[in-house]
Legacy VTK file of the C-alpha trace (Angstrom):
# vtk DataFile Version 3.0
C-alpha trace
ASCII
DATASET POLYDATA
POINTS 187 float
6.196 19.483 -0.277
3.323 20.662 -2.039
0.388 18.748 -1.588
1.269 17.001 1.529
0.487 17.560 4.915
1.814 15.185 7.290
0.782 13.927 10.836
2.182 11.415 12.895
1.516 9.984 16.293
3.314 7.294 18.808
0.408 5.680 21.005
1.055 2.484 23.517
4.789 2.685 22.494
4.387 2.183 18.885
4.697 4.313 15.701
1.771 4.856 13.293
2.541 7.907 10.716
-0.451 9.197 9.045
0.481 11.014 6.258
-2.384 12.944 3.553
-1.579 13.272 0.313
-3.776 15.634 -1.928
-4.351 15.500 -5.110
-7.132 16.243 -8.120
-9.800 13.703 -6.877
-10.107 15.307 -3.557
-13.958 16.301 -3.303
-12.839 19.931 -2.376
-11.049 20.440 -6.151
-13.540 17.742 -8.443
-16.333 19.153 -6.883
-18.063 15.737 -5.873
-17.849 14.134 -2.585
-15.041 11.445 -3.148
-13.654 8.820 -0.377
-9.997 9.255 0.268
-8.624 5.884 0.166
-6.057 4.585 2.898
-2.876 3.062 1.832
-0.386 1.330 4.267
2.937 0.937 3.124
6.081 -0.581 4.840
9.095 1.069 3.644
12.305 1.763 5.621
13.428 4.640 3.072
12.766 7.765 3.364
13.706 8.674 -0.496
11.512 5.709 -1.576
8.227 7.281 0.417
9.378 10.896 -0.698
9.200 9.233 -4.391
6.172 6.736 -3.781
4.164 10.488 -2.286
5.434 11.920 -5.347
3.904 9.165 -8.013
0.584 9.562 -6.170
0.091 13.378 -6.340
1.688 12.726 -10.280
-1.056 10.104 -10.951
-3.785 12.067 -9.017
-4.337 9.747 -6.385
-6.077 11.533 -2.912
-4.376 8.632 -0.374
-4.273 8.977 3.605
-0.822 6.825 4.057
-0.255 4.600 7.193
3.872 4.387 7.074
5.410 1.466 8.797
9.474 1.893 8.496
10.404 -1.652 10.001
9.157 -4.750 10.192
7.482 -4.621 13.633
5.817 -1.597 13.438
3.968 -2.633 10.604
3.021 -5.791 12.461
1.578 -3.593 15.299
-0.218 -1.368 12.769
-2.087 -4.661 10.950
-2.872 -5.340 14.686
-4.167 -2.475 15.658
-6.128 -2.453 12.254
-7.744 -5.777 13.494
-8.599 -4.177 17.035
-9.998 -1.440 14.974
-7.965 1.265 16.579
-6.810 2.381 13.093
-8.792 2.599 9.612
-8.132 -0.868 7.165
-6.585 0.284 4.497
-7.803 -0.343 1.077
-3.980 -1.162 -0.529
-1.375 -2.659 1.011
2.440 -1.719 -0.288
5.416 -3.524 0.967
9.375 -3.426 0.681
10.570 -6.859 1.658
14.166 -5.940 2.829
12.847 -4.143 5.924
14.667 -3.976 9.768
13.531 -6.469 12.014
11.082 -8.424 10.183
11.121 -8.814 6.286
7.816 -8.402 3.913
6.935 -11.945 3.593
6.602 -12.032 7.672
4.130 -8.586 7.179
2.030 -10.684 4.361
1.806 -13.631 6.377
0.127 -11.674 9.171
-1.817 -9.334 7.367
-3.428 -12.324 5.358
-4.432 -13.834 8.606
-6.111 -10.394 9.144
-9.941 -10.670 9.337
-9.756 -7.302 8.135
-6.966 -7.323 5.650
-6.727 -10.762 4.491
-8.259 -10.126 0.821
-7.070 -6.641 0.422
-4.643 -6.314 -2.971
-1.500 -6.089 -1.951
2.174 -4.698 -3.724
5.431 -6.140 -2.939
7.895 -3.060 -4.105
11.165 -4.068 -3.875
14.850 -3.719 -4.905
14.913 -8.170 -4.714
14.762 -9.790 -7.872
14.875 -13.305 -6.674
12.729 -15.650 -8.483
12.109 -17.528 -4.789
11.064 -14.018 -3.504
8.288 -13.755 -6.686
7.205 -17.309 -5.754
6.444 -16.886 -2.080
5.239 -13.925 -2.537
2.675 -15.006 -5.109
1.821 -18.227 -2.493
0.928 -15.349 -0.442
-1.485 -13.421 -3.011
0.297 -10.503 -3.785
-1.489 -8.823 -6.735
1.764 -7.388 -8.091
5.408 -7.496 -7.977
7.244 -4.498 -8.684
10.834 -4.196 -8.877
12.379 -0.425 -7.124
13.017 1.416 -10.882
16.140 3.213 -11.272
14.619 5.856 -13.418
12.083 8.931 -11.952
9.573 8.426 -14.597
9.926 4.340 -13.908
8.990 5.225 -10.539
6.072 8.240 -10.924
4.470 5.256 -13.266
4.085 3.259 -9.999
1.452 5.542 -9.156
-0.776 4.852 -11.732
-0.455 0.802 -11.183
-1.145 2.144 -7.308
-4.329 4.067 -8.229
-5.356 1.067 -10.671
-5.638 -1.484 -7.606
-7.644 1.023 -5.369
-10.809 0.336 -4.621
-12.312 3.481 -6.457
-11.444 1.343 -9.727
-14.509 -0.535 -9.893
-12.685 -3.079 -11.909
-9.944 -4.288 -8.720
-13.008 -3.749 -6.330
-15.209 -6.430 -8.287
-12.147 -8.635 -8.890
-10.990 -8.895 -4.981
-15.215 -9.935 -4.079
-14.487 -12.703 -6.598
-11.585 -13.843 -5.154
-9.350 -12.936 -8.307
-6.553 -10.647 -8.789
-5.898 -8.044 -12.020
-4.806 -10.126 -14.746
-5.903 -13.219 -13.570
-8.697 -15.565 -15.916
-11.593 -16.335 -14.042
-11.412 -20.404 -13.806
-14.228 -22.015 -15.259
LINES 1 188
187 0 1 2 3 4 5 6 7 8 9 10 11 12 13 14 15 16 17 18 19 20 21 22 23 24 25 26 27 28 29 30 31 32 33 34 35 36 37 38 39 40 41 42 43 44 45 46 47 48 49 50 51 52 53 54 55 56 57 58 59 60 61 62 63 64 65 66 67 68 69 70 71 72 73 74 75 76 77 78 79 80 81 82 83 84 85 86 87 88 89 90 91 92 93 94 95 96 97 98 99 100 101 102 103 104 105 106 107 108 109 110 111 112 113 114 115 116 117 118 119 120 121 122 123 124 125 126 127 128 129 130 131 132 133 134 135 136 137 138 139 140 141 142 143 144 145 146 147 148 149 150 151 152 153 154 155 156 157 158 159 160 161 162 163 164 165 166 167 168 169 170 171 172 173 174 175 176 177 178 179 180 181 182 183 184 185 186
C-alpha cells in the first residue's frame, strides 16, 4: 500500500475512517506549501476504495479521505461536519446502492448542509437507471459515473476526481457561481 497511511477512529458510537493518501502534490515532494484537500466518499466496498485510493495516487491527487461504508454512517459524518467536529470536505463521492440508507438519502442531507450544500458532488455507481440520473441531477450532482469494468476505466476516475477539487481554479469559480463543469452560464 504504498502511499497510504491509514487512520481510523470510532467516537460517540459512530465510525469516521480517515484515510491519507500521498501523492506528487504533497508540499513535502513539489516543494511548495500545497493544501491537502478532503474527500468524503460513501462506499460499502472495500475493492472499490482500494481502486478509488489507487486512481488518486495514479492521477497525483494528495486527498485526506473521510470513508462512510453504509448509509448511516455517512449521515452521522455530514452531521458531525455541520457541528464542526470533522473538516468539510471539498468533494463529495457517493455509491448509491449502500446498507441502510441509499445515496440519494446521503445527497438529500448533505445538500441541506450549511456546510456542504454547494460542494460538487459524484454519484459512482454500478446503477444505470435513467430515474437514478434524473434524481440525482434534481439533487445537483456534478457528475454521474457509472463503476467501469476495466482498471484503466477506473484509474481515469481519478483525474475527473482531481478536476472537481477545489485546487482547479476552474470547479472552484464555477461552484461560487452557482454552476457546475459543463454547464452554460444562463444569460
Amino acid at each position: 500500500m504504498d502511499g497510504i497511511t491509514g487512520q481510523i477512529s470510532a467516537r460517540d458510537g459512530g465510525f469516521a475512517g480517515i484515510l491519507h493518501t500521498t501523492g506528487e502534490l504533497n508540499s513535502e515532494r513539489s516543494g511548495r506549501a500545497a493544501r491537502t484537500a478532503t474527500i468524503f466518499i460513501a462506499e460499502d466496498c472495500e475493492g472499490d476504495l482500494l481502486l478509488l485510493r489507487k486512481a488518486l495516487r495514479e492521477n497525483r491527487v494528495s486527498a485526506e479521505l473521510l470513508v462512510a461504508r453504509d448509509g448511516d454512517e455517512a449521515i452521522r459524518i455530514v452531521d458531525r461536519i455541520d457541528a464542526t467536529e470533522l473538516p468539510c470536505p471539498d468533494l463529495i463521492v457517493c455509491d448509491l446502492n449502500l446498507p441502510k440508507r441509499d445515496g440519494f438519502d446521503i445527497l438529500q442531507r448533505a445538500r441541506r448542509s450549511e456546510k456542504c450544500g454547494q460542494l460538487p458532488t459524484v454519484i459512482l455507481t454500478s446503477s444505470d437507471r435513467e430515474e437514478d440520473r434524473q434524481k440525482a441531477a434534481s439533487l445537483g450532482v456534478f457528475c454521474y459515473l457509472l463503476k467501469p469494468m476495466d482498471l484503466d476505466a477506473y484509474l481515469s476516475i481519478g483525474g475527473t476526481l482531481k478536476a472537481l477539487l477545489p485546487m482547479s481554479g476552474t470547479t472552484q469559480r464555477l461552484v461560487r457561481q452557482g454552476r457546475r463543469p459543463g454547464q452554460r452560464r444562463s444569460k
